[in-house]
N, C-alpha and C positions, 0 to 999 in steps of 0.2 A: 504494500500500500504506500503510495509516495504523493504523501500531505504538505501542502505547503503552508508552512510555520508562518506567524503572526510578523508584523511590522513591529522591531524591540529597540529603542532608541534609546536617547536622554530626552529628557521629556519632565513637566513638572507633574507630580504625582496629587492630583486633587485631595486626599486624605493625611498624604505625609506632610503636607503644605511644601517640600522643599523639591529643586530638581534632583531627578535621580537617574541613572541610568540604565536601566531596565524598564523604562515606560512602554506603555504599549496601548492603545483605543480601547475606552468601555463606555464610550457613547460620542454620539452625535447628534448635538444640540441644534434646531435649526431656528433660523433668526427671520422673523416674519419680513423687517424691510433692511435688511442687510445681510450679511455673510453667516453661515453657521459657524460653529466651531465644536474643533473636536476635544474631548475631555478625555485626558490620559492620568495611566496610575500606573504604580508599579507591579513588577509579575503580583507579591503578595495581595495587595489589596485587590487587585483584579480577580485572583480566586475566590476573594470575598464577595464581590456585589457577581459573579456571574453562578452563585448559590443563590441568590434572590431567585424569585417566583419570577419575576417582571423582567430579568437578563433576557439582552437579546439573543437570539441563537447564536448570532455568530462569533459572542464573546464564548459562550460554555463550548464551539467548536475550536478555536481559538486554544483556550487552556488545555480541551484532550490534544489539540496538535501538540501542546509543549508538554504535555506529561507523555507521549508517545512519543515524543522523540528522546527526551531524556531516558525513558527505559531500555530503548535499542540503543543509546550510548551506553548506559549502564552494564548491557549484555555483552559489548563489540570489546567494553574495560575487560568484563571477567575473562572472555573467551582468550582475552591478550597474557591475561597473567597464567591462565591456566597452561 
């Protein structure tokens, strides 16, 4: 299966209040007579609100991309040491 992983930057994290570098999209605010914008957080808090009931899909598709890609790193470590 070849998932392609989330957009992960530095970015300010809406809950940490500070910038961080692991941000990544957990919404998209739109602006009735101007520009939307997009509201970033770090990986942790992003796990957080994409357990809400109301997370959009593509955030809870988003975090399995990144917990499936770290397990098959996780696998490709052991297989190395083994």
């Amino acid at each position: 299966m070849d998932t392609e992983l989330p957009d992960i930057s530095y970015g300010w994290c809406v809950d940490c209040d500070k910038y961080v570098g692991d941000a990544m999209a957990v919404a998209y605010a739109q602006g009735n007579s101007g520009p939307g914008k997009i509201l970033h957080a770090c990986i942790a808090h992003a796990r957080v609100y994409a357990e809400f009931w109301f997370a959009p899909q593509w955030l809870k598709d988003d975090i399995a991309a990144l917990d499936a890609a770290a397990g098959a790193e996780a696998d490709v470590r052991k297989q190395d040491s083994a």
